[in-house]
C-alpha positions as CSV (number, residue, x, y, z in Angstrom):
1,X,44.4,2.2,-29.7
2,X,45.0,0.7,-26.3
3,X,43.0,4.0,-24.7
4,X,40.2,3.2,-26.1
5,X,40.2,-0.5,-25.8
6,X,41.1,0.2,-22.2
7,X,37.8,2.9,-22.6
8,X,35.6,0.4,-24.2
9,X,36.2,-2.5,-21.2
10,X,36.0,-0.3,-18.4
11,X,32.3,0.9,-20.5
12,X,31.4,-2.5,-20.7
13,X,32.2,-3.7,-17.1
14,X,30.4,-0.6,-15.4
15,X,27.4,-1.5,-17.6
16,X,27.2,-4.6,-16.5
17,X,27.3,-4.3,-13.2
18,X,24.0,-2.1,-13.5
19,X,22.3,-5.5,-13.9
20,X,22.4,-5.8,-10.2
21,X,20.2,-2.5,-9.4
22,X,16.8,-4.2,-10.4
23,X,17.0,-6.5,-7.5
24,X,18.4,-4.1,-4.9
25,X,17.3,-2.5,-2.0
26,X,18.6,1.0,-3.8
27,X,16.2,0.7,-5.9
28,X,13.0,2.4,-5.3
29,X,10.6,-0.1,-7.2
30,X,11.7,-2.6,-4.3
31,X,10.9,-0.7,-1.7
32,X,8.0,-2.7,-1.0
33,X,7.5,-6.0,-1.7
34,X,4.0,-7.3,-2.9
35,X,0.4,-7.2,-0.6
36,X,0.7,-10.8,2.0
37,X,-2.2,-11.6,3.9
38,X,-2.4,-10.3,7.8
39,X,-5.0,-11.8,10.1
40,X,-7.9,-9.6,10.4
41,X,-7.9,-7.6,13.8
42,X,-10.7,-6.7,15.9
43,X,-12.2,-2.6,15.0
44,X,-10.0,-0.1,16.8
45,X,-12.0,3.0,18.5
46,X,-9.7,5.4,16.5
47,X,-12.1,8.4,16.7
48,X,-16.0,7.5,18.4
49,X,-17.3,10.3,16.0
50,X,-16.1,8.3,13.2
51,X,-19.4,6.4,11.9
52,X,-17.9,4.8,9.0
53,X,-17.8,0.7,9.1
54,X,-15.0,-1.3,8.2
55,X,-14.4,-2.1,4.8
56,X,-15.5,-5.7,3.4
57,X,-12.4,-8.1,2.3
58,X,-9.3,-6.3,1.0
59,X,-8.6,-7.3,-2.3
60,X,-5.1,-5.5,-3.0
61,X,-2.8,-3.3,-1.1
62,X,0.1,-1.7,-3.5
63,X,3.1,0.9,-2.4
64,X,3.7,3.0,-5.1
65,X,6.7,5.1,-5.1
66,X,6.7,8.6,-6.1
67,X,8.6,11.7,-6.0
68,X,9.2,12.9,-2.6
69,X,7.5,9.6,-1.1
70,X,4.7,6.8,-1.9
71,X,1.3,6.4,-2.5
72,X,-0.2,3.4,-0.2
73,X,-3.4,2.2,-2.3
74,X,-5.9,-0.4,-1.3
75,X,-8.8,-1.7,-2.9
76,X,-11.7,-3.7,-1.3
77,X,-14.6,-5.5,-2.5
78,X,-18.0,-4.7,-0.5
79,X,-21.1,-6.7,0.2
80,X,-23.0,-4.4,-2.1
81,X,-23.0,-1.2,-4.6
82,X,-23.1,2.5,-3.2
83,X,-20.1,2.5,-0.6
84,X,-18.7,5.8,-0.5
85,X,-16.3,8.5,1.2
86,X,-13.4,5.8,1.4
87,X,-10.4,6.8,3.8
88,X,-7.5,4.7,4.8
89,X,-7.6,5.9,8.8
90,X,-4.0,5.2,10.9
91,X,-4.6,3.3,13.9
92,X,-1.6,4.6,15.6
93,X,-0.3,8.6,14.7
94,X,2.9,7.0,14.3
95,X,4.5,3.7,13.4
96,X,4.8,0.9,16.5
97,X,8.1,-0.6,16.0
98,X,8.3,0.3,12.1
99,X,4.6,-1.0,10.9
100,X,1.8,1.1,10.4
101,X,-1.5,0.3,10.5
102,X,-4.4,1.5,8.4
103,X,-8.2,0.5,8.1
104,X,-10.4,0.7,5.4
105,X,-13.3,2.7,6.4
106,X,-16.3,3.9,4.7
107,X,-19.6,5.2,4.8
108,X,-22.9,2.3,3.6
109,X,-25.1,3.1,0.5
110,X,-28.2,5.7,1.8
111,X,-30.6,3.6,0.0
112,X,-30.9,-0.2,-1.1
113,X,-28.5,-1.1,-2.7
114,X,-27.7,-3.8,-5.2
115,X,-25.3,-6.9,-4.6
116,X,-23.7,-7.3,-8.6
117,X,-20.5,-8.1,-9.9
118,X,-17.3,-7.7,-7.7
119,X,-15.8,-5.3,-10.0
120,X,-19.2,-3.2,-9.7
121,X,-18.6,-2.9,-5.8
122,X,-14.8,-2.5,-5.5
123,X,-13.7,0.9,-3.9
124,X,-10.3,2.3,-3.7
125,X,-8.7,4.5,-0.9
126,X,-5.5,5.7,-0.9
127,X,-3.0,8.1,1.5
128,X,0.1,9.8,0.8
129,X,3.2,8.7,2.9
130,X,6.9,11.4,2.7
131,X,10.2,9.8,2.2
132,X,10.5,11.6,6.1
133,X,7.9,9.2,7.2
134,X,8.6,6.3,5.2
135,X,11.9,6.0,6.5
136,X,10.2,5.1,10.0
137,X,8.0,2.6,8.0
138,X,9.1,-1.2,7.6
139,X,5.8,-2.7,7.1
140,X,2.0,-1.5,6.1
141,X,-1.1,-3.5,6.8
142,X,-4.7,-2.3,5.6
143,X,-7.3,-3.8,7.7
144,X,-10.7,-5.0,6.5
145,X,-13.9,-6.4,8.5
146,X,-12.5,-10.0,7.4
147,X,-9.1,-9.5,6.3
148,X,-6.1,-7.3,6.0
149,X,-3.1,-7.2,3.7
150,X,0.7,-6.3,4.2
151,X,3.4,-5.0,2.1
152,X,7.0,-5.2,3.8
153,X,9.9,-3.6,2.7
């Protein structure tokens, strides 16, 4: 009887203390924190062959975690329909002092193109980051022509 009383309370302590594990930073989900706003720098000259413009204003930036590393994911609204071949482009190769830096670019619509609801002229990009790599990276920050979003860790 006292074995498995003792059992029982040391079941019910341990559990409990698992409470803890939502908020901490072992906890993959927490990783990184949600999208803040980051003052919208002037275009980079990553690659002169690039044509591709900046991206209107980013409307979300979310680090999902996956198996073997994240998904960084952000989604902007443009200043019309037909905006395609969206690529989140690294400023820098590697991280400067643990923040990498993306922007938004994409090619213009060939033709006219109409204006619409927001929803009609959102685009997504996304890009792949290892658990190698992220271990380098503290902070991300997606860059638009008018604005830019960060997600710390």
């Amino acid at each position: 009887m006292r074995k498995s009383l003792l059992a029982v309370m040391a079941l019910v302590l341990f559990t409990s203390a698992c409470g803890g594990f939502r908020q901490s930073r072992f906890n993959p989900l927490n990783w990184f924190g949600g999208a803040e706003p980051a003052a919208a720098a002037a275009p980079s000259v990553v690659d002169r062959e690039d044509p591709r413009a900046l991206a209107g204003q980013i409307t979300a930036l979310k680090v999902e975690p996956m198996p073997g590393g994240a998904i960084v994911r952000a989604t902007a609204v443009m200043p019309t329909q037909g905006w395609w071949e969206a690529e989140l482009v690294p400023v820098e190769k590697e991280p400067v002092d643990g923040k990498m830096v993306y922007e938004f670019r994409t090619f213009p619509p060939v033709t006219q193109a109409d204006i619409s609801t927001p929803q009609s002229r959102s685009i997504t990009a996304a890009v792949f980051l290892s658990d190698i790599r992220l271990s380098q990276i503290a902070s991300v920050t997606v860059q638009g022509a008018t604005n830019g979003l960060t997600a710390r860790r």
